[in-house]
MIKOL-495588 format. One record per atom (N, C-alpha, C): atom name; residue number from 1; x, y, z. Coordinates in steps of 0.02 Angstrom, whole numbers. Atoms other than C-alpha are relative to their C-alpha. Layout:
<atome=CA | num=NUM | xx=X | yy=Y | zz=Z> $
...
END
This chain:
<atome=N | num=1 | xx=-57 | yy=22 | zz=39> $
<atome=CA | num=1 | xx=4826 | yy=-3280 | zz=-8566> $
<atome=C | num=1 | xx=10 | yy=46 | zz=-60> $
<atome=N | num=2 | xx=-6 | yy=-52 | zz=87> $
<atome=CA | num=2 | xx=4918 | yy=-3173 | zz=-8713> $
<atome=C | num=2 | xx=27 | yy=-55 | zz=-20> $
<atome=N | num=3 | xx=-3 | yy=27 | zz=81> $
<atome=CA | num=3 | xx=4936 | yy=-3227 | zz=-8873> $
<atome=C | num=3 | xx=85 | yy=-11 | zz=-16> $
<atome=N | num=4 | xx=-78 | yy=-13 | zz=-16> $
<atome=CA | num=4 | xx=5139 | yy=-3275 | zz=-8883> $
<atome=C | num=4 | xx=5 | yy=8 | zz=-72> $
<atome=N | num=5 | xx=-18 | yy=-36 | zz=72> $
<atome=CA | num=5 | xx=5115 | yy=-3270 | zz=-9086> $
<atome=C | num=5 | xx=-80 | yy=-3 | zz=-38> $
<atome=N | num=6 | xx=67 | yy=9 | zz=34> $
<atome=CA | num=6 | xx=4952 | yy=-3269 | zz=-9217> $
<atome=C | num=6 | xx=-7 | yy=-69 | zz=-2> $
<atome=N | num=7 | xx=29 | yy=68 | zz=16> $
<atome=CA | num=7 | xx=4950 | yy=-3465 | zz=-9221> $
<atome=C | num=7 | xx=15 | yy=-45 | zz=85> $
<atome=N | num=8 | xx=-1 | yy=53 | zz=-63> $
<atome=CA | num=8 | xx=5004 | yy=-3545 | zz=-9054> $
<atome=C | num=8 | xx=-13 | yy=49 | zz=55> $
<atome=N | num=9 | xx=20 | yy=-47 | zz=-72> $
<atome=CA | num=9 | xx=4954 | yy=-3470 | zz=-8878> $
<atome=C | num=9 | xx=10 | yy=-80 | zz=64> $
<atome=N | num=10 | xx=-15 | yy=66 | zz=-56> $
<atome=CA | num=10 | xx=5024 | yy=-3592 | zz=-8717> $
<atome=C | num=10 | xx=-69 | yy=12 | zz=44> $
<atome=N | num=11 | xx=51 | yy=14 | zz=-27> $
<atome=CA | num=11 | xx=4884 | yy=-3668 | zz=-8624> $
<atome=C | num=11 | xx=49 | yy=-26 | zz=66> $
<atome=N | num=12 | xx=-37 | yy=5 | zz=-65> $
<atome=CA | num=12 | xx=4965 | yy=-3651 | zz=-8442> $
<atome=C | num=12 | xx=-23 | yy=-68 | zz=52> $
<atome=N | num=13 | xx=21 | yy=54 | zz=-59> $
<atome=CA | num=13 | xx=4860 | yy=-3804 | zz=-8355> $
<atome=C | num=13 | xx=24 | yy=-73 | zz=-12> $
<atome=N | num=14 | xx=-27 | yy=77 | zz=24> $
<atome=CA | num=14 | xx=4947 | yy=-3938 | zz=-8477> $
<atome=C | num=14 | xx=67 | yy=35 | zz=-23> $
<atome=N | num=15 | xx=-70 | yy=-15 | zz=22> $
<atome=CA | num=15 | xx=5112 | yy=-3813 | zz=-8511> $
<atome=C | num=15 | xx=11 | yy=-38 | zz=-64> $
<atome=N | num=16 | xx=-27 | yy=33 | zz=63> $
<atome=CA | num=16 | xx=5097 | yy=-3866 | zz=-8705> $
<atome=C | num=16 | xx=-23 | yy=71 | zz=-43> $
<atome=N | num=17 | xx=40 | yy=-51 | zz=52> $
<atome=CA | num=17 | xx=5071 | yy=-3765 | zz=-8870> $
<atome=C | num=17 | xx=-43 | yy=-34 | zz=-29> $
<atome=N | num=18 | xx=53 | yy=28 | zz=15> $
<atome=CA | num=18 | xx=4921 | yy=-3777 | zz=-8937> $
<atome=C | num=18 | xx=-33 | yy=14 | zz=-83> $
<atome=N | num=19 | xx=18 | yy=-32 | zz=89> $
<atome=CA | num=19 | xx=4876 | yy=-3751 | zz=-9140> $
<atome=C | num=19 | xx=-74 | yy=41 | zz=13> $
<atome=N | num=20 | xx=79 | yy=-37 | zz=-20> $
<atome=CA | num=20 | xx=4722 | yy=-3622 | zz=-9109> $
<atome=C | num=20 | xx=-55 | yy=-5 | zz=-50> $
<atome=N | num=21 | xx=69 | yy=48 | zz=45> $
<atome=CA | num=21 | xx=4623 | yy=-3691 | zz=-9266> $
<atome=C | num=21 | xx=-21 | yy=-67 | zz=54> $
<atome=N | num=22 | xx=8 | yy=52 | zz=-26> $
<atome=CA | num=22 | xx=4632 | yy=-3853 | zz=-9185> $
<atome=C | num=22 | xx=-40 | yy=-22 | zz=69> $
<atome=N | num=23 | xx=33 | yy=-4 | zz=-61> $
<atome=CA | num=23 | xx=4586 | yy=-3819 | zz=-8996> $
<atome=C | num=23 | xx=18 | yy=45 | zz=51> $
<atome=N | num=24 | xx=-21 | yy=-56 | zz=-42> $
<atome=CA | num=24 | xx=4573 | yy=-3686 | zz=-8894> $
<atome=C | num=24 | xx=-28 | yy=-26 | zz=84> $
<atome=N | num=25 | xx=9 | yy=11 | zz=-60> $
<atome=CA | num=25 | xx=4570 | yy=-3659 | zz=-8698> $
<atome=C | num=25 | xx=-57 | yy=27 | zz=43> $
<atome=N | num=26 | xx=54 | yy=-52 | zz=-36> $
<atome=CA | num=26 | xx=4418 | yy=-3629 | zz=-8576> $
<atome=C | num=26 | xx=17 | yy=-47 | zz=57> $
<atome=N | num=27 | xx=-10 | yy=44 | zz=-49> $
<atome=CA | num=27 | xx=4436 | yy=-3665 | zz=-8413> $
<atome=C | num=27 | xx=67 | yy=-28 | zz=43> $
<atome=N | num=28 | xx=-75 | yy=49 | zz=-2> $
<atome=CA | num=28 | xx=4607 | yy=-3750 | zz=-8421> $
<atome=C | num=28 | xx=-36 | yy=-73 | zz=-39> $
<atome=N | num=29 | xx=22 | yy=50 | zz=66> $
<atome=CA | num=29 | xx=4494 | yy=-3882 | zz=-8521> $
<atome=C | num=29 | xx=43 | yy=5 | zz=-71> $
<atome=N | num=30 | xx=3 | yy=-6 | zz=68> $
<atome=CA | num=30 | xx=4556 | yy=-3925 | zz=-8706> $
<atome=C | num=30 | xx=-87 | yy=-11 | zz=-27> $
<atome=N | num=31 | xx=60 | yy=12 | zz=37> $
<atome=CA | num=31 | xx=4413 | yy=-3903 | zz=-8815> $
<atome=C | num=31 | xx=-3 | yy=-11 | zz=-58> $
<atome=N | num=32 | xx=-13 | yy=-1 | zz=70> $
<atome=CA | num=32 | xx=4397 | yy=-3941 | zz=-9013> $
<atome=C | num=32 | xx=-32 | yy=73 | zz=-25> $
<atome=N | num=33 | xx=39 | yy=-46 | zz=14> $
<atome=CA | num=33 | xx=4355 | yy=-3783 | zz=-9102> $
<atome=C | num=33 | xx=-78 | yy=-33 | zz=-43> $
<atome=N | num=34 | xx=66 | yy=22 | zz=14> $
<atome=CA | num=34 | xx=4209 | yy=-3862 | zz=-9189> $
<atome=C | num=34 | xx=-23 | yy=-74 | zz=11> $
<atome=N | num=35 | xx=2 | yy=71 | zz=-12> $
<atome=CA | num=35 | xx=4128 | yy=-4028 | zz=-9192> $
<atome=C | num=35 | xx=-67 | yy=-19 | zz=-43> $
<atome=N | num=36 | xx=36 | yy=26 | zz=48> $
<atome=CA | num=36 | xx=4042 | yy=-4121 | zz=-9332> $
<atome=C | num=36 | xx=-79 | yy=9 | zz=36> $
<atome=N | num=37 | xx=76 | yy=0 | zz=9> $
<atome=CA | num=37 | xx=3830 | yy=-4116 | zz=-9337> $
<atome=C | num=37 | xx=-14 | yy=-76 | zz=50> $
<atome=N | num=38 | xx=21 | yy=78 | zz=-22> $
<atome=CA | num=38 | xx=3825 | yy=-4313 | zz=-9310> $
<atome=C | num=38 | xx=27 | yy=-19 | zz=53> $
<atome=N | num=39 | xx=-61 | yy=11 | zz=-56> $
<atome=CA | num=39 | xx=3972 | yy=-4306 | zz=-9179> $
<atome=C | num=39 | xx=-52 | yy=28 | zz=70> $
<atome=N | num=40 | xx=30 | yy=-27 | zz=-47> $
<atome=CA | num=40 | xx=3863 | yy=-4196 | zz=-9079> $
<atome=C | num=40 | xx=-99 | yy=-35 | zz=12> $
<atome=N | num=41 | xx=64 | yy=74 | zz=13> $
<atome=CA | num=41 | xx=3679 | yy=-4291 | zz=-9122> $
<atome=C | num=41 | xx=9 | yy=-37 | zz=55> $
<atome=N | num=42 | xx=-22 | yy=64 | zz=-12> $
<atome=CA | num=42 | xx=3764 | yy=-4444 | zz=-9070> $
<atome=C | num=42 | xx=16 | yy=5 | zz=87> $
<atome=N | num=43 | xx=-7 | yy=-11 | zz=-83> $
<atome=CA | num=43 | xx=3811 | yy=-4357 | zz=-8892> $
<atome=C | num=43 | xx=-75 | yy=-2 | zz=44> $
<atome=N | num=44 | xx=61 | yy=10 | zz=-23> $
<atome=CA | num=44 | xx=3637 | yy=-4318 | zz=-8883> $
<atome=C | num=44 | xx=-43 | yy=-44 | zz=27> $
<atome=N | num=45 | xx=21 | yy=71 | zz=1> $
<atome=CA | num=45 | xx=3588 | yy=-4480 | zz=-8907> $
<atome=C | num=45 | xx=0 | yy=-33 | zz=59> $
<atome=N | num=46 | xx=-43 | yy=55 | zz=-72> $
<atome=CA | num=46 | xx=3701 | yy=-4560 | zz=-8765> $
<atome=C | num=46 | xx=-36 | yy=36 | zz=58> $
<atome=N | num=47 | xx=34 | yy=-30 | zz=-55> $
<atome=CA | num=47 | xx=3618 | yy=-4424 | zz=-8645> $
<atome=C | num=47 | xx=-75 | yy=-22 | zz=7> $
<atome=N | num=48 | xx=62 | yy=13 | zz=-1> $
<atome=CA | num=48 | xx=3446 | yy=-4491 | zz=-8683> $
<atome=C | num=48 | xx=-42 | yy=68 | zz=-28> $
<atome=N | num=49 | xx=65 | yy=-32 | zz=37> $
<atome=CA | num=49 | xx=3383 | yy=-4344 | zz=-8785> $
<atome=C | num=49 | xx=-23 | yy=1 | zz=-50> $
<atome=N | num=50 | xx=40 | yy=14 | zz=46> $
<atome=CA | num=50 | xx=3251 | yy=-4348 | zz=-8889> $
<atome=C | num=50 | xx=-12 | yy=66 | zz=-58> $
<atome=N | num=51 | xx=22 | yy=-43 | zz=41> $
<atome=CA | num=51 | xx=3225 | yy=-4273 | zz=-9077> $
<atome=C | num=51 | xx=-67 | yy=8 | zz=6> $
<atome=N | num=52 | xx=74 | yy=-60 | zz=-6> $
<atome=CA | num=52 | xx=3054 | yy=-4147 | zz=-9079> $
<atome=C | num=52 | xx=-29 | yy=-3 | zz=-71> $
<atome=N | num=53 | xx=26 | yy=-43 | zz=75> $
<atome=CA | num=53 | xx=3046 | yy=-4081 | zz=-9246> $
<atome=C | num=53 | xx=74 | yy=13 | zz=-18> $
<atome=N | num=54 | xx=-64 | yy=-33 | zz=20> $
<atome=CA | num=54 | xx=3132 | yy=-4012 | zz=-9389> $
<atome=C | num=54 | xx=-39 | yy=53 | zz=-4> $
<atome=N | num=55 | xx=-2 | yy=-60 | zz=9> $
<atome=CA | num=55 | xx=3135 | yy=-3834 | zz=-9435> $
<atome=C | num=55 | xx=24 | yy=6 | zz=-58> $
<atome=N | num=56 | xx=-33 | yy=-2 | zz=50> $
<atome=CA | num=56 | xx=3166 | yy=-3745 | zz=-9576> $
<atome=C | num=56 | xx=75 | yy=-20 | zz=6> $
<atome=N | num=57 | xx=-82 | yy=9 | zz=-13> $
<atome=CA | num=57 | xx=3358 | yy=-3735 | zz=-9547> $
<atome=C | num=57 | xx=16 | yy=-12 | zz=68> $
<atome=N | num=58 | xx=-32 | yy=31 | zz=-55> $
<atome=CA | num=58 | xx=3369 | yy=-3819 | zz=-9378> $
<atome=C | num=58 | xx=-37 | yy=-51 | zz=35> $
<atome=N | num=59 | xx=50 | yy=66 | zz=-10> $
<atome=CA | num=59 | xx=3313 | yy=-3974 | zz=-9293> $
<atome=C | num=59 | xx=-25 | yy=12 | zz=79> $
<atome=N | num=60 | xx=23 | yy=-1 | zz=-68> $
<atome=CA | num=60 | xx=3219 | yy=-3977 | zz=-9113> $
<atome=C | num=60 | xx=8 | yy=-51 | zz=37> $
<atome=N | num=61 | xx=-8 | yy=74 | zz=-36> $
<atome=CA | num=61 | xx=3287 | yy=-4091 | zz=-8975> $
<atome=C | num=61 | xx=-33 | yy=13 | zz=65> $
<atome=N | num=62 | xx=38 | yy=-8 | zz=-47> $
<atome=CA | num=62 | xx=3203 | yy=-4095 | zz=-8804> $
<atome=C | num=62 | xx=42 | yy=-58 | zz=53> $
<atome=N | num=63 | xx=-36 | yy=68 | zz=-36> $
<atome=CA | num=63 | xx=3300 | yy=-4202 | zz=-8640> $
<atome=C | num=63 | xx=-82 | yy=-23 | zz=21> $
<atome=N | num=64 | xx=64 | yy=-4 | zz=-30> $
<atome=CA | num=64 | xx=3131 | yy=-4277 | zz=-8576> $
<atome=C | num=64 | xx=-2 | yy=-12 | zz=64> $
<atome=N | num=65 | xx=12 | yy=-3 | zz=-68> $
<atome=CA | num=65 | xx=3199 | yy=-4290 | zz=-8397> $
<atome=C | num=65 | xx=-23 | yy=45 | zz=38> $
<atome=N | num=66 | xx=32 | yy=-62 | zz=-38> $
<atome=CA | num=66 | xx=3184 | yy=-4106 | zz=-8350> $
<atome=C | num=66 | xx=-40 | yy=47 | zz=-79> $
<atome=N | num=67 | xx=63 | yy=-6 | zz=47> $
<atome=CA | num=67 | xx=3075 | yy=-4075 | zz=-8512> $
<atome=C | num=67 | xx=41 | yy=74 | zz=-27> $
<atome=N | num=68 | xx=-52 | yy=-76 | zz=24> $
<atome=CA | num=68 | xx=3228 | yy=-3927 | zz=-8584> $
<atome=C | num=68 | xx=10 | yy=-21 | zz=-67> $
<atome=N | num=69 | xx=-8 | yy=2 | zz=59> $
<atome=CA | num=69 | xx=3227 | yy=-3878 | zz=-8749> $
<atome=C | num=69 | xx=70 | yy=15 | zz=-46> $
<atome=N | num=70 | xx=-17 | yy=-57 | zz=25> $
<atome=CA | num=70 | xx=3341 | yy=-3825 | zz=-8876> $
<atome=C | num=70 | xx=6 | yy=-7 | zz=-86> $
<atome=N | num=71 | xx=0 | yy=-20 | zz=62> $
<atome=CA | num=71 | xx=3395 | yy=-3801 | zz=-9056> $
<atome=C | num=71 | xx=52 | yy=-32 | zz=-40> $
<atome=N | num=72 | xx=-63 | yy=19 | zz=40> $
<atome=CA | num=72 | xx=3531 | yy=-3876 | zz=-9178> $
<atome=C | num=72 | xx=-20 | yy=6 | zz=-55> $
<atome=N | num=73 | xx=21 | yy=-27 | zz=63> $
<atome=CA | num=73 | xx=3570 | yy=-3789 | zz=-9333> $
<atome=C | num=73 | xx=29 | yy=-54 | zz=-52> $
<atome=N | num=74 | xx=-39 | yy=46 | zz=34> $
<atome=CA | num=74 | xx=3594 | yy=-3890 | zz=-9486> $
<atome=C | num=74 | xx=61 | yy=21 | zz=-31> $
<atome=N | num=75 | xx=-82 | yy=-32 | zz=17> $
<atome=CA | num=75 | xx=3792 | yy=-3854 | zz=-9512> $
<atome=C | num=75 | xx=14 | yy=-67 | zz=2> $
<atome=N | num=76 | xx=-43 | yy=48 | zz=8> $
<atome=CA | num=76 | xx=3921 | yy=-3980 | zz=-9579> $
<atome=C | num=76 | xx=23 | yy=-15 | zz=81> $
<atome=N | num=77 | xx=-72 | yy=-11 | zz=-53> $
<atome=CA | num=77 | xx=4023 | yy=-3918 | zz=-9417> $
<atome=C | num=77 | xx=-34 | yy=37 | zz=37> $
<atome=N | num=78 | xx=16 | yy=-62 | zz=-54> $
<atome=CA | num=78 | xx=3960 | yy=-3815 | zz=-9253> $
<atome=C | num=78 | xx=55 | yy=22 | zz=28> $
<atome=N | num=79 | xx=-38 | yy=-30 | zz=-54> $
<atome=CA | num=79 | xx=4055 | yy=-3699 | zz=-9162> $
<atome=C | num=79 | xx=-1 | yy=-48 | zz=64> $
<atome=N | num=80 | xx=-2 | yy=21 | zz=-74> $
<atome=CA | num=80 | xx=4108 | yy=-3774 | zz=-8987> $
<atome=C | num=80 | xx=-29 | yy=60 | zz=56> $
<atome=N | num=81 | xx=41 | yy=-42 | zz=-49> $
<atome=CA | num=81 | xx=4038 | yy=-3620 | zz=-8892> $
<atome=C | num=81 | xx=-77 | yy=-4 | zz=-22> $
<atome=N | num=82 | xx=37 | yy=16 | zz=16> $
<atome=CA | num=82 | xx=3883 | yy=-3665 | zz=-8975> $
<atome=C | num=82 | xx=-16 | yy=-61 | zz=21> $
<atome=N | num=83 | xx=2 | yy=65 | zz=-18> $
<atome=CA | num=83 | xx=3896 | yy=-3847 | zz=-8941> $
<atome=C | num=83 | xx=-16 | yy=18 | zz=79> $
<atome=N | num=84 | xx=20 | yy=-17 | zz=-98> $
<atome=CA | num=84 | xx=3903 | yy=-3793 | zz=-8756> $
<atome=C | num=84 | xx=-47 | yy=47 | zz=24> $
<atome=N | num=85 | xx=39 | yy=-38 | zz=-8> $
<atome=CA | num=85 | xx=3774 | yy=-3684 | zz=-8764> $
<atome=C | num=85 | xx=-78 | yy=-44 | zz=-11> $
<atome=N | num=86 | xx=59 | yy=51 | zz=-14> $
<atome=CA | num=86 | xx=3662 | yy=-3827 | zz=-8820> $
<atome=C | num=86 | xx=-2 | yy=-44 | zz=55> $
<atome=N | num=87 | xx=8 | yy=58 | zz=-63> $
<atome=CA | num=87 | xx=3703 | yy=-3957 | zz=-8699> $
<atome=C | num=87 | xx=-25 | yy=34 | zz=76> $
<atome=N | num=88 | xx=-2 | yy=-66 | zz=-66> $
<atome=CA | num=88 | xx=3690 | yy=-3806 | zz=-8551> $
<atome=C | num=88 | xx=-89 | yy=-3 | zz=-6> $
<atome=N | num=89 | xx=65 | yy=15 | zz=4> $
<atome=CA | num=89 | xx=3514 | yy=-3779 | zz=-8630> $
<atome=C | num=89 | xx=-38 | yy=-87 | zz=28> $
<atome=N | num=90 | xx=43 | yy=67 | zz=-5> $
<atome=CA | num=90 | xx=3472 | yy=-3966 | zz=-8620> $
<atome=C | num=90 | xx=31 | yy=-29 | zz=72> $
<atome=N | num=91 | xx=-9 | yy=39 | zz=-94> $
<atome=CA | num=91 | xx=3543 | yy=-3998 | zz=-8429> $
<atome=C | num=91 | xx=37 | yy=-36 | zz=-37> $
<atome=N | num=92 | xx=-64 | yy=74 | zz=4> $
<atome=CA | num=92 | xx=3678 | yy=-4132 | zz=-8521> $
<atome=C | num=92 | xx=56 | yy=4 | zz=9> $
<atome=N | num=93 | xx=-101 | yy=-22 | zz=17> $
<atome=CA | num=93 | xx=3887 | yy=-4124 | zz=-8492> $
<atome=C | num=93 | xx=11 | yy=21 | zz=-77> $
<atome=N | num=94 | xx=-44 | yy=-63 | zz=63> $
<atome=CA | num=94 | xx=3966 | yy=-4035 | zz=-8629> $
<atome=C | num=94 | xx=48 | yy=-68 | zz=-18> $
<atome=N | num=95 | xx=-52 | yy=59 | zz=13> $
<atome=CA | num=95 | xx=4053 | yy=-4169 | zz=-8734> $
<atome=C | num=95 | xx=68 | yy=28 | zz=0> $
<atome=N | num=96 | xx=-77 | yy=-20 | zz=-20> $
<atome=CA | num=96 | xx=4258 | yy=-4168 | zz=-8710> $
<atome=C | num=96 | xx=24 | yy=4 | zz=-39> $
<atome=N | num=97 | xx=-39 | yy=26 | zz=59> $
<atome=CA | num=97 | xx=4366 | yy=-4148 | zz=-8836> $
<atome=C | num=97 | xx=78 | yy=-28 | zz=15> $
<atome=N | num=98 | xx=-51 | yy=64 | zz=-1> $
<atome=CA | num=98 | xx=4505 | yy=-4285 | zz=-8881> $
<atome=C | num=98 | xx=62 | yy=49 | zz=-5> $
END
């Protein structure tokens, strides 16, 4: 997909414009560009995984079904390619955005 100006770019699988702060396209998915600390936690949660440890600047979660680790940094806000890079690590779905 090109860029039709610096702020909107059409997302061809829902034919809408899309504010590119707001949510960009992978897939033909909408995604949020970031997603709160606790927002993402709280997904964790619902998947059944378990906090490890903290870290200096990041906390350790672990799923304990297939025993996969990974990392969450303490940020107000994560990136969404980050967000999906944890859940990927931990075997869980990739939460959706609204």
């Amino acid at each position: 997909m090109r860029f039709q100006n610096f702020f909107l770019r059409d997302v061809s699988s829902r034919n809408e414009n899309v504010l590119m702060g707001v949510r960009s396209c992978v897939n033909g998915l909408l995604w949020r560009s970031s997603m709160k600390r606790a927002d993402l936690l709280r997904h964790l949660r619902i998947n059944e995984c378990r906090f490890v440890r903290e870290g200096a600047k990041h906390s350790v979660y672990v799923n304990p079904k297939n025993e996969f680790m990974s990392t969450v940094p303490r940020h107000a806000e994560i990136n969404s390619f980050l967000t999906r890079k944890i859940c990927k690590d931990l075997g869980i779905p990739a939460p959706r955005g609204k």
